[in-house]
Gaussian input, Z-matrix of N, CA and C with variables (Angstrom, degrees):
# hf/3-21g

backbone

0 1
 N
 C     1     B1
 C     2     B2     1     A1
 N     3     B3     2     A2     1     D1
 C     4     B4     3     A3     2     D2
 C     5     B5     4     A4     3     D3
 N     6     B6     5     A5     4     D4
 C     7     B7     6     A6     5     D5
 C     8     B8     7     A7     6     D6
 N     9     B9     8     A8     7     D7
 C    10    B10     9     A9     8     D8
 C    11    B11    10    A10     9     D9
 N    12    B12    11    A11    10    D10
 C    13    B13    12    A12    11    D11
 C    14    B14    13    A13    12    D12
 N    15    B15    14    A14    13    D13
 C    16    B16    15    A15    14    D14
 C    17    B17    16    A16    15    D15
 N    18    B18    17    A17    16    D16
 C    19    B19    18    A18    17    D17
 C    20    B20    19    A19    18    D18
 N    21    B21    20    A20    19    D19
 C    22    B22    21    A21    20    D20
 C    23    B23    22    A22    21    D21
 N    24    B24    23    A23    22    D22
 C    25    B25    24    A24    23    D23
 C    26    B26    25    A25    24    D24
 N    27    B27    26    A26    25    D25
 C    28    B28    27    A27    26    D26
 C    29    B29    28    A28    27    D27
 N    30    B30    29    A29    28    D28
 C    31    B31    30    A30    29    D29
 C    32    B32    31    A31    30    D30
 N    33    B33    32    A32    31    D31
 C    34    B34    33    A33    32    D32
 C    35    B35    34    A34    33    D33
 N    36    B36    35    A35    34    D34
 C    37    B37    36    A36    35    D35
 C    38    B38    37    A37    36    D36
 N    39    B39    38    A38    37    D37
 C    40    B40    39    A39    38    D38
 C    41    B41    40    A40    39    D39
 N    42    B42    41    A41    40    D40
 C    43    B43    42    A42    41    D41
 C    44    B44    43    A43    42    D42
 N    45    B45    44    A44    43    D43
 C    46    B46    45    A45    44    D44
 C    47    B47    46    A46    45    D45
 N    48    B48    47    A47    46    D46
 C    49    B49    48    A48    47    D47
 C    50    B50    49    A49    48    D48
 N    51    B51    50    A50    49    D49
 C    52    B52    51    A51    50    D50
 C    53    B53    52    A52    51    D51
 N    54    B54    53    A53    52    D52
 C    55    B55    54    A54    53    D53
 C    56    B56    55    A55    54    D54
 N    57    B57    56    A56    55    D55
 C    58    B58    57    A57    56    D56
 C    59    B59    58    A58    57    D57
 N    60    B60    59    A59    58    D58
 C    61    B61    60    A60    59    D59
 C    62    B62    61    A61    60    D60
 N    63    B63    62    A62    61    D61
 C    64    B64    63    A63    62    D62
 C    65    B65    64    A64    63    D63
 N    66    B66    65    A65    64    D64
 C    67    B67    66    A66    65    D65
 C    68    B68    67    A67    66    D66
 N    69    B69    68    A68    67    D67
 C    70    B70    69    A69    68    D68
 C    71    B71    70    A70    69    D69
 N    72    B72    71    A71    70    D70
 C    73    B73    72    A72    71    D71
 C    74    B74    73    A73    72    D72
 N    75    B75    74    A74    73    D73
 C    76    B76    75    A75    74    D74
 C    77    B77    76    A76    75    D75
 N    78    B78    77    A77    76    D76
 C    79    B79    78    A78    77    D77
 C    80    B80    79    A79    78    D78
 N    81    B81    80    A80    79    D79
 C    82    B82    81    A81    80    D80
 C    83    B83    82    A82    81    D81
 N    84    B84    83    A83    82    D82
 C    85    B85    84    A84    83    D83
 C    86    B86    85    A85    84    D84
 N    87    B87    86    A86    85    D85
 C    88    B88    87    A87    86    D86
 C    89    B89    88    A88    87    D87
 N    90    B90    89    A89    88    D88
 C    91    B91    90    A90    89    D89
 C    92    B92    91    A91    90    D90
 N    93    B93    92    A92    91    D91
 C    94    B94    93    A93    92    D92
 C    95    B95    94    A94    93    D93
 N    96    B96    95    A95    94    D94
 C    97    B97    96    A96    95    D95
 C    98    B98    97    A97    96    D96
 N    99    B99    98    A98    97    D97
 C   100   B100    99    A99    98    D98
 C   101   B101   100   A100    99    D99
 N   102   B102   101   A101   100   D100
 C   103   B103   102   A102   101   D101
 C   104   B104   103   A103   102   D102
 N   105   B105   104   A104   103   D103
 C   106   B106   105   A105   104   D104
 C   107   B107   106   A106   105   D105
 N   108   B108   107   A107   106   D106
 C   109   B109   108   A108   107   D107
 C   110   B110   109   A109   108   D108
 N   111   B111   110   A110   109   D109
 C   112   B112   111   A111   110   D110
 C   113   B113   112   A112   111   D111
 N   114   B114   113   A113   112   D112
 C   115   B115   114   A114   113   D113
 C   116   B116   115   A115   114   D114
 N   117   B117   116   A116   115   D115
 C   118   B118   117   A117   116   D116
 C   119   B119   118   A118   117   D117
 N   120   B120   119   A119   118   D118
 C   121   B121   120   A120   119   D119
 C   122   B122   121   A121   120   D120
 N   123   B123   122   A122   121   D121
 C   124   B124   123   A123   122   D122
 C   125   B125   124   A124   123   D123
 N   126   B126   125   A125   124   D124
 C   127   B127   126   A126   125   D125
 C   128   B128   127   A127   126   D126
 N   129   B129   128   A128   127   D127
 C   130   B130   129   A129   128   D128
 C   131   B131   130   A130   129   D129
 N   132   B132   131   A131   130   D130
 C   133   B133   132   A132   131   D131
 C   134   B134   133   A133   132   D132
 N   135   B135   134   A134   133   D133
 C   136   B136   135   A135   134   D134
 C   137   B137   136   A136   135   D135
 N   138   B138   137   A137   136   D136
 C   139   B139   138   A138   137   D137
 C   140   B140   139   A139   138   D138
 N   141   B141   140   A140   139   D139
 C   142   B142   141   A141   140   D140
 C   143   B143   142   A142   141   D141
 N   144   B144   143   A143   142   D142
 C   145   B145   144   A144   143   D143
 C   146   B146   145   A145   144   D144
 N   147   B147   146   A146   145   D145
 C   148   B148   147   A147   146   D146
 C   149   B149   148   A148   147   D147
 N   150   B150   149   A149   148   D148
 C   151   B151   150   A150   149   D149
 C   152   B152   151   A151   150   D150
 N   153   B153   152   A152   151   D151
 C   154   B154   153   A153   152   D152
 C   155   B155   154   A154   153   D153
 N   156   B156   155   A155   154   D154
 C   157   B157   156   A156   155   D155
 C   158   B158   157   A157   156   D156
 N   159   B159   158   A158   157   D157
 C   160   B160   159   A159   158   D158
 C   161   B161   160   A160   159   D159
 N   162   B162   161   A161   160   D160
 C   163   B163   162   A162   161   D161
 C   164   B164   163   A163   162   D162
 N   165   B165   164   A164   163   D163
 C   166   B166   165   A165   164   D164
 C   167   B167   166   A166   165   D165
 N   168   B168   167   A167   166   D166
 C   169   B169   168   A168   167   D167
 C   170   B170   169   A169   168   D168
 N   171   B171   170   A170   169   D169
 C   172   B172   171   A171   170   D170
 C   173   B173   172   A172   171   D171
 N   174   B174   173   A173   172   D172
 C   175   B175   174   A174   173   D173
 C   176   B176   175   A175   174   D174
 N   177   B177   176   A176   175   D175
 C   178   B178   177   A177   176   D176
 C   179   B179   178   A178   177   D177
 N   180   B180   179   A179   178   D178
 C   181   B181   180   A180   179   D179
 C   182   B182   181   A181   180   D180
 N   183   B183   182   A182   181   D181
 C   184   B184   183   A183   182   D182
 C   185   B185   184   A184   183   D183
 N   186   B186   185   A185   184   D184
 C   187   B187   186   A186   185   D185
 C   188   B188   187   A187   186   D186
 N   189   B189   188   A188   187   D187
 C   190   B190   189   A189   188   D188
 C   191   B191   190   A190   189   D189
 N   192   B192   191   A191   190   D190
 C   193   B193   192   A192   191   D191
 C   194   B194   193   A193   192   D192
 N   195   B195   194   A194   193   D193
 C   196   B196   195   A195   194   D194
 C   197   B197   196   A196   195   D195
 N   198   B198   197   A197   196   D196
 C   199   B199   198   A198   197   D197
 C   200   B200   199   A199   198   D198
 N   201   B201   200   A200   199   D199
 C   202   B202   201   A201   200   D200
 C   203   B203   202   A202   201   D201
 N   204   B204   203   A203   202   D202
 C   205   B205   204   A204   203   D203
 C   206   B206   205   A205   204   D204
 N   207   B207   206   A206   205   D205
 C   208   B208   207   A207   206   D206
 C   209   B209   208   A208   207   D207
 N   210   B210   209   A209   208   D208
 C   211   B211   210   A210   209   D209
 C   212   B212   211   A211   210   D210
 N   213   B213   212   A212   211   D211
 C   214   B214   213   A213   212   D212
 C   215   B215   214   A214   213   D213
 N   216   B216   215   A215   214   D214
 C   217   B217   216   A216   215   D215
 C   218   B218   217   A217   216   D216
 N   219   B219   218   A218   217   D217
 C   220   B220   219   A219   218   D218
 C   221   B221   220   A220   219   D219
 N   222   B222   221   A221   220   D220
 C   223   B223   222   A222   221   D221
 C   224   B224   223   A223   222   D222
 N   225   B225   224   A224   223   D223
 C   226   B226   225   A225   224   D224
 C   227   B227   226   A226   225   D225
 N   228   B228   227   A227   226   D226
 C   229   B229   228   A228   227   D227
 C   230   B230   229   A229   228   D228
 N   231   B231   230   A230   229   D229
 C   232   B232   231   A231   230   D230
 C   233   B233   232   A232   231   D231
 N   234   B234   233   A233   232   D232
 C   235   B235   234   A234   233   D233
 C   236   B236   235   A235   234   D234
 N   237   B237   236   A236   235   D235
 C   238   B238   237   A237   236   D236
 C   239   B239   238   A238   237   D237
 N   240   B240   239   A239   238   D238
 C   241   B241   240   A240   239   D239
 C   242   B242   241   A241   240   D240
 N   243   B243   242   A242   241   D241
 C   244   B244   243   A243   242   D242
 C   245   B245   244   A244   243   D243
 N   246   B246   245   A245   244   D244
 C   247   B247   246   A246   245   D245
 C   248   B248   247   A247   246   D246
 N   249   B249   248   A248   247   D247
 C   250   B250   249   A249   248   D248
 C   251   B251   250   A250   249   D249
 N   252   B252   251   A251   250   D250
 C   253   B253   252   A252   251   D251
 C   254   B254   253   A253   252   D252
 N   255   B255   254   A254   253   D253
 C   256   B256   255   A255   254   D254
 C   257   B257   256   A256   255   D255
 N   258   B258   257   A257   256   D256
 C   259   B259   258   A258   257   D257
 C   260   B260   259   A259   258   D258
 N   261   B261   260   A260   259   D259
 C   262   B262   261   A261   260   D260
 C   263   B263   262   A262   261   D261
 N   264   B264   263   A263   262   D262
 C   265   B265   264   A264   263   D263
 C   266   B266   265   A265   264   D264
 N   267   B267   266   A266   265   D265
 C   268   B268   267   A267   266   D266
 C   269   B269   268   A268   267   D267
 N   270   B270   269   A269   268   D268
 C   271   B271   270   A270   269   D269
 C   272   B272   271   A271   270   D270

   B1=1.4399
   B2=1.5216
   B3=1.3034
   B4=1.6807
   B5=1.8185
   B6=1.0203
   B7=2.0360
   B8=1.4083
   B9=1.3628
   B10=1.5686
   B11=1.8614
   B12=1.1432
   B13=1.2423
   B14=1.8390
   B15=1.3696
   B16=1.2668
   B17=1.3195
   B18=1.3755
   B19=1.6163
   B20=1.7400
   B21=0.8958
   B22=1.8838
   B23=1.4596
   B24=1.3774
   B25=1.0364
   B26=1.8425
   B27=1.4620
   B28=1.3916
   B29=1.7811
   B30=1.5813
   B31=1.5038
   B32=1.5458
   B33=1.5853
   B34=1.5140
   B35=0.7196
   B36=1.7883
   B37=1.1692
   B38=1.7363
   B39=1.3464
   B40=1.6931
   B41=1.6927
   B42=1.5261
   B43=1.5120
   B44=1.4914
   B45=1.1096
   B46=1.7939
   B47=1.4087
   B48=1.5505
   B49=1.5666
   B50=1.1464
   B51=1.7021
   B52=1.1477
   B53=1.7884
   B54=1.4771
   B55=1.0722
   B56=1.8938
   B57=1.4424
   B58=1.6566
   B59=1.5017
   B60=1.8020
   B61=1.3906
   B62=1.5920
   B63=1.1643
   B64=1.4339
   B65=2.2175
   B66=1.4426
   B67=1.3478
   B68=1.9938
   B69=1.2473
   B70=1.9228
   B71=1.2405
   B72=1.3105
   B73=1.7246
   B74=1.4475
   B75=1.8743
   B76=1.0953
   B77=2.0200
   B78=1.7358
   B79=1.3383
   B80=1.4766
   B81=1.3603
   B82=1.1584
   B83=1.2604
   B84=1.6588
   B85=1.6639
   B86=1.6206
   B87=2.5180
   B88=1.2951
   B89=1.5492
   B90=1.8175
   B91=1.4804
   B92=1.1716
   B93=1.0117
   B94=1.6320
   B95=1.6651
   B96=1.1401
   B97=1.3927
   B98=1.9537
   B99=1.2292
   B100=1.0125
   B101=1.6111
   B102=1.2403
   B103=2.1210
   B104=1.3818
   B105=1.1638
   B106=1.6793
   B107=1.1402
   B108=1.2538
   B109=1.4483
   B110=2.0723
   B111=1.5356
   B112=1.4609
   B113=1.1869
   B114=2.1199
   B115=1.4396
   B116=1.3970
   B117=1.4807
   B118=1.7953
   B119=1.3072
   B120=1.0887
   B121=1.6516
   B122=1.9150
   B123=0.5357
   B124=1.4413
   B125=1.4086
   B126=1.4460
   B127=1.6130
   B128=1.2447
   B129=1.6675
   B130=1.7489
   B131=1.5575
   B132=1.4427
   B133=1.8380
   B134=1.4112
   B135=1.7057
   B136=1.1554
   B137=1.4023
   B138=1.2822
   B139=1.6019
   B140=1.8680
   B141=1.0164
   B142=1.7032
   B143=1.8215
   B144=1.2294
   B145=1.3256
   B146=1.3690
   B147=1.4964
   B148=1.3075
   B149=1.9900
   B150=1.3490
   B151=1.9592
   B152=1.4667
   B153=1.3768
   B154=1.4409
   B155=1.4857
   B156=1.5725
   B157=1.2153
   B158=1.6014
   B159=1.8802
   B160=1.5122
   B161=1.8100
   B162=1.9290
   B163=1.6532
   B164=1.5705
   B165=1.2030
   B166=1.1161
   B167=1.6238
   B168=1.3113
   B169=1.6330
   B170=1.6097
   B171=1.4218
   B172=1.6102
   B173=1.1251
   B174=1.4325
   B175=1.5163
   B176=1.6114
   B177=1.3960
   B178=1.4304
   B179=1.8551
   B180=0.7720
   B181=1.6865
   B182=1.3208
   B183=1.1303
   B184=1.7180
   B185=1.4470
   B186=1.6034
   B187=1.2065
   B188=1.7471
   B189=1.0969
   B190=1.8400
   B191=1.5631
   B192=1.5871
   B193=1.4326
   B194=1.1390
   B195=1.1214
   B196=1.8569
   B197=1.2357
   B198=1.5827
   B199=1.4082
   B200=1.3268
   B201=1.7894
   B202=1.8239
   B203=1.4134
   B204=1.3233
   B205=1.4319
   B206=1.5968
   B207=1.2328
   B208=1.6007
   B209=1.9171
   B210=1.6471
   B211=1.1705
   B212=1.8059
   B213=1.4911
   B214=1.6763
   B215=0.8916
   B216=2.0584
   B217=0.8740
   B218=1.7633
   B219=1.3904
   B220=1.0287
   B221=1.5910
   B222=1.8954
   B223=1.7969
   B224=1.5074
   B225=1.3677
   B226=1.6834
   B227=2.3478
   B228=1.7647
   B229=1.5874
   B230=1.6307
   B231=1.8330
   B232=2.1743
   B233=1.3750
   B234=1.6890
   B235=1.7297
   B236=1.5823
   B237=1.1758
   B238=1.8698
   B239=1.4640
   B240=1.3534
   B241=1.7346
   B242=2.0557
   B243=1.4236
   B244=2.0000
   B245=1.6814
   B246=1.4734
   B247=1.4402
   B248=1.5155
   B249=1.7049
   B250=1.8827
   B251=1.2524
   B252=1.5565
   B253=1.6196
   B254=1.7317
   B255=1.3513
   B256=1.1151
   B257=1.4247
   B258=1.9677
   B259=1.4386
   B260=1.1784
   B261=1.2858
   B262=1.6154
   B263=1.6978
   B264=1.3574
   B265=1.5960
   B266=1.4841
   B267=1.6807
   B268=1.6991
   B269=1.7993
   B270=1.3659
   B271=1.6327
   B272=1.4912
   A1=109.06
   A2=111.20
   A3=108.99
   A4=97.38
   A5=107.97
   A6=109.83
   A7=111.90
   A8=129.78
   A9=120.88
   A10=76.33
   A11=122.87
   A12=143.54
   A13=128.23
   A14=134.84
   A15=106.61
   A16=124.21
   A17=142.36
   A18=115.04
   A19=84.65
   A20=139.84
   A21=118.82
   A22=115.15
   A23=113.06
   A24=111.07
   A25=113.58
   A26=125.02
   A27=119.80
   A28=103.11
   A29=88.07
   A30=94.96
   A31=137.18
   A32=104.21
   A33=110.94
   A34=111.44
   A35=172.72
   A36=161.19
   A37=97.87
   A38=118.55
   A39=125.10
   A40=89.75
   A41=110.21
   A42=114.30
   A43=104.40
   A44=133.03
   A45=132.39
   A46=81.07
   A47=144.26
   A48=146.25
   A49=114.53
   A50=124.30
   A51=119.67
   A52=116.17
   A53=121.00
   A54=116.47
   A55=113.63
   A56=97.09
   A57=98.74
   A58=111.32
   A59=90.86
   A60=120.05
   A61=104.78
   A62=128.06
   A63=157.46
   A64=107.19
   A65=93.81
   A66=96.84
   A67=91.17
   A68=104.17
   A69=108.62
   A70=101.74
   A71=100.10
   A72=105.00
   A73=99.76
   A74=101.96
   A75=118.47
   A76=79.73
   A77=94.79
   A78=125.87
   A79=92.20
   A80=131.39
   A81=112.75
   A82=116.35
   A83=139.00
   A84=116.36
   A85=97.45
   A86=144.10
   A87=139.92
   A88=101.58
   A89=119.22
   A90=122.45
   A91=141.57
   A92=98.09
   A93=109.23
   A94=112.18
   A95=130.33
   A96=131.80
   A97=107.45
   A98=120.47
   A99=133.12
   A100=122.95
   A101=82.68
   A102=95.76
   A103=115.67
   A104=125.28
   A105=127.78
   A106=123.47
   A107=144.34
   A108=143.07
   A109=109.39
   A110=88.89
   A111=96.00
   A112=149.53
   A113=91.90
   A114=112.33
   A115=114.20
   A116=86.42
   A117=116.83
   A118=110.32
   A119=115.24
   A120=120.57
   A121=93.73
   A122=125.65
   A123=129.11
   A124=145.04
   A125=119.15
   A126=135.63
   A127=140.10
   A128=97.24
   A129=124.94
   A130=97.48
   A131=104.68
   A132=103.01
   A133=111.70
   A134=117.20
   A135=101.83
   A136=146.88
   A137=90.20
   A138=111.66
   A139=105.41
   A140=117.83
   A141=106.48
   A142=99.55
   A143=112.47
   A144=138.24
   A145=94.63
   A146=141.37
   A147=148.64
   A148=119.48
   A149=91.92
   A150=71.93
   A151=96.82
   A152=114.63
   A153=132.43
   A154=98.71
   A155=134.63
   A156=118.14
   A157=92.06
   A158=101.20
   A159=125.75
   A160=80.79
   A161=96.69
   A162=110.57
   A163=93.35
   A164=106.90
   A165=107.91
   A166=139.25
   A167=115.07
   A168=120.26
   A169=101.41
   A170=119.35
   A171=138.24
   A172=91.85
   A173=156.36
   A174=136.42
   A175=106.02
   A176=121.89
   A177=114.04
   A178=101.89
   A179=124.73
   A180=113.85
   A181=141.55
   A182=100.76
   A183=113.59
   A184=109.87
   A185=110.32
   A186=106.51
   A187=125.23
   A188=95.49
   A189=122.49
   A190=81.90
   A191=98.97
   A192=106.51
   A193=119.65
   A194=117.46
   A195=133.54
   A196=126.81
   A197=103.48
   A198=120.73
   A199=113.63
   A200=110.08
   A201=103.90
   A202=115.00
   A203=134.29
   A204=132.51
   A205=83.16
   A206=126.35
   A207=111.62
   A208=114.60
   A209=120.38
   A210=113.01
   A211=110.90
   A212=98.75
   A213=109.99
   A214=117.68
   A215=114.22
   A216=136.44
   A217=103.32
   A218=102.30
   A219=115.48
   A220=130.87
   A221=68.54
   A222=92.26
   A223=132.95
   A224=95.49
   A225=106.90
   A226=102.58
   A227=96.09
   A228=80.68
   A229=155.90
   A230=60.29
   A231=95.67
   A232=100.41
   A233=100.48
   A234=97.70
   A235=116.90
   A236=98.76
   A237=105.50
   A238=101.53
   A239=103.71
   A240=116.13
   A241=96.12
   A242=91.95
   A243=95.57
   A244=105.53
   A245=120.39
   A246=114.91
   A247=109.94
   A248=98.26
   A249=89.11
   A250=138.00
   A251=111.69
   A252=92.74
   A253=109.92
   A254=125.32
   A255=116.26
   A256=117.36
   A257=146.47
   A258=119.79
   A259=131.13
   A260=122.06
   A261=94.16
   A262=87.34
   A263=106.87
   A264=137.77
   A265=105.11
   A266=97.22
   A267=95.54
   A268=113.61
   A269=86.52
   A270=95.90
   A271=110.14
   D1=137.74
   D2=-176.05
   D3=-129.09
   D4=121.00
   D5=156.81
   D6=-76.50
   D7=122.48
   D8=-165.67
   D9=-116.14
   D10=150.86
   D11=152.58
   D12=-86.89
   D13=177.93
   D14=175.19
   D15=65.29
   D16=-14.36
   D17=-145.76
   D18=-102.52
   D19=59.74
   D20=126.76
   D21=-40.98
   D22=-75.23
   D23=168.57
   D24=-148.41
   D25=-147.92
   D26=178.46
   D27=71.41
   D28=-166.17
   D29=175.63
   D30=-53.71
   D31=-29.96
   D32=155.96
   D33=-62.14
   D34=-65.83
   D35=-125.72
   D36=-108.20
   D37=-31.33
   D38=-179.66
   D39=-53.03
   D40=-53.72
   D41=-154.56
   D42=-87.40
   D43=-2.78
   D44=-175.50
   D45=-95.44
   D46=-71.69
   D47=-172.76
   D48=-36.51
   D49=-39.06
   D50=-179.08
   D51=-96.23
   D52=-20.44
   D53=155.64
   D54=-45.95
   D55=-54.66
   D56=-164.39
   D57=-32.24
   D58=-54.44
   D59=-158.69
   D60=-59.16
   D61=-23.48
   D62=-178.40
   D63=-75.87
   D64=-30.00
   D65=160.62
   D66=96.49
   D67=-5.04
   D68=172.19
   D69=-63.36
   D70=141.57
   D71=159.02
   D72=-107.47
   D73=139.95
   D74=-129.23
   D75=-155.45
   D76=111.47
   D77=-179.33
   D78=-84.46
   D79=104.09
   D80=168.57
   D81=-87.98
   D82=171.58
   D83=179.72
   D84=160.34
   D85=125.08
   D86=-118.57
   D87=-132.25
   D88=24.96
   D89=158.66
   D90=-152.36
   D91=140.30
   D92=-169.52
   D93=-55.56
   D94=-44.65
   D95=161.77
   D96=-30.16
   D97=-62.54
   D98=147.87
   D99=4.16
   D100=-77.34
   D101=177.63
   D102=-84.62
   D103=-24.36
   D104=138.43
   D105=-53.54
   D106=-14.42
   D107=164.98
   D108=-83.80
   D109=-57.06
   D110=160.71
   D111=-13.50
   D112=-73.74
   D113=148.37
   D114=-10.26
   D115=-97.48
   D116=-175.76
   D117=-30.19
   D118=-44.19
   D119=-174.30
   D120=-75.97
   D121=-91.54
   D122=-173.12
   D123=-91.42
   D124=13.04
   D125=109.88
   D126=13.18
   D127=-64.38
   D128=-176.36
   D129=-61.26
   D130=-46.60
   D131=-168.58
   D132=-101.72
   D133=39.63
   D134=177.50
   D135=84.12
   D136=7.62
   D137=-168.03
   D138=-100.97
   D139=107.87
   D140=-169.70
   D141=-91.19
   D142=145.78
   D143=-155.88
   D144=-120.78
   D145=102.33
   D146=-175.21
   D147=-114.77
   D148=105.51
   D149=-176.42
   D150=-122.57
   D151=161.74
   D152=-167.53
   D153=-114.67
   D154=136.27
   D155=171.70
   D156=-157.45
   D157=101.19
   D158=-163.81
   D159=-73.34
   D160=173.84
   D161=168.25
   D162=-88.46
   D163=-146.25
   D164=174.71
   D165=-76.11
   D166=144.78
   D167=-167.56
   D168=-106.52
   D169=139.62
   D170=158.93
   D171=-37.70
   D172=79.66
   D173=150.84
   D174=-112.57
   D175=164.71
   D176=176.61
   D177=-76.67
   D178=-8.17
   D179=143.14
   D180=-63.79
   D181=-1.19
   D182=170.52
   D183=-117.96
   D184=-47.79
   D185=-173.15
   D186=-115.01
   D187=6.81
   D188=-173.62
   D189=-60.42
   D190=155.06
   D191=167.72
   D192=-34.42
   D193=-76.97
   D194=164.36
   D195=-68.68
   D196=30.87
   D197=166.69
   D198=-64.53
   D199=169.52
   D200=164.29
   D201=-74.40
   D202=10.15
   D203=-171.17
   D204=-104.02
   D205=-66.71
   D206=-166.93
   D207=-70.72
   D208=-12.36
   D209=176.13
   D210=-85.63
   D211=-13.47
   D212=169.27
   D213=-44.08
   D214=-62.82
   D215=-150.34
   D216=-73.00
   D217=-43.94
   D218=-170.88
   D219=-28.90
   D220=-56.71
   D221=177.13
   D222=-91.27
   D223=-4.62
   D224=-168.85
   D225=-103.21
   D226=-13.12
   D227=-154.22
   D228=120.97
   D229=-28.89
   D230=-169.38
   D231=-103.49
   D232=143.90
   D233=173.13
   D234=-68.70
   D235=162.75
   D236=-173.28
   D237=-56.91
   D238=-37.32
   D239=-166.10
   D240=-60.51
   D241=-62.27
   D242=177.91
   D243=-43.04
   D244=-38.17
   D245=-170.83
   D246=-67.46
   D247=-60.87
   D248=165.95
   D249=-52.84
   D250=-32.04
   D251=176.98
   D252=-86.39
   D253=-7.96
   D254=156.89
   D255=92.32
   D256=145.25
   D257=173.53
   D258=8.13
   D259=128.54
   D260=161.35
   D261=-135.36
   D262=148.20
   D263=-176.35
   D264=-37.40
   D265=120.35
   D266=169.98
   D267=-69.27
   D268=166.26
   D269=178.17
   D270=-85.38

């Protein structure tokens, strides 16, 4: 049995489809608070509690016009382009 978190859509929902397909039964369900409670609950007996939490993904939620990369920019100054590629390493 796997609890996948996230799956509206993106990589959570890539990875709940392919569990199914895998023949797992597959708790689907979109927070991390969630699998920290879990833990705690079921931990004690051995049960390991695993969550994945990528940076950012190509989705039109990051980068859609009215993505968080262009409402970043918006507010900070910085081109959308500086928001997507993100820090870059001091000298």
């Amino acid at each position: 049995m796997a609890v996948v978190t996230g799956v509206g859509k993106g990589i959570g929902l890539a990875v709940t489809r392919a569990l199914a397909e895998e023949g797992v039964k597959v708790v689907a369900a979109a927070l991390t608070d969630f699998c920290k409670a879990l833990s705690k609950e079921v931990g004690p007996r051995g049960v390991r509690v695993d969550t994945v939490s990528p940076g950012p993904v190509e989705t039109d939620l990051r980068l859609g016009r009215d993505g968080v990369a262009a409402t970043v920019a918006a507010s900070s100054g910085a081109s959308t382009e500086d928001v997507i590629q993100g820090p870059r390493p001091s000298r």
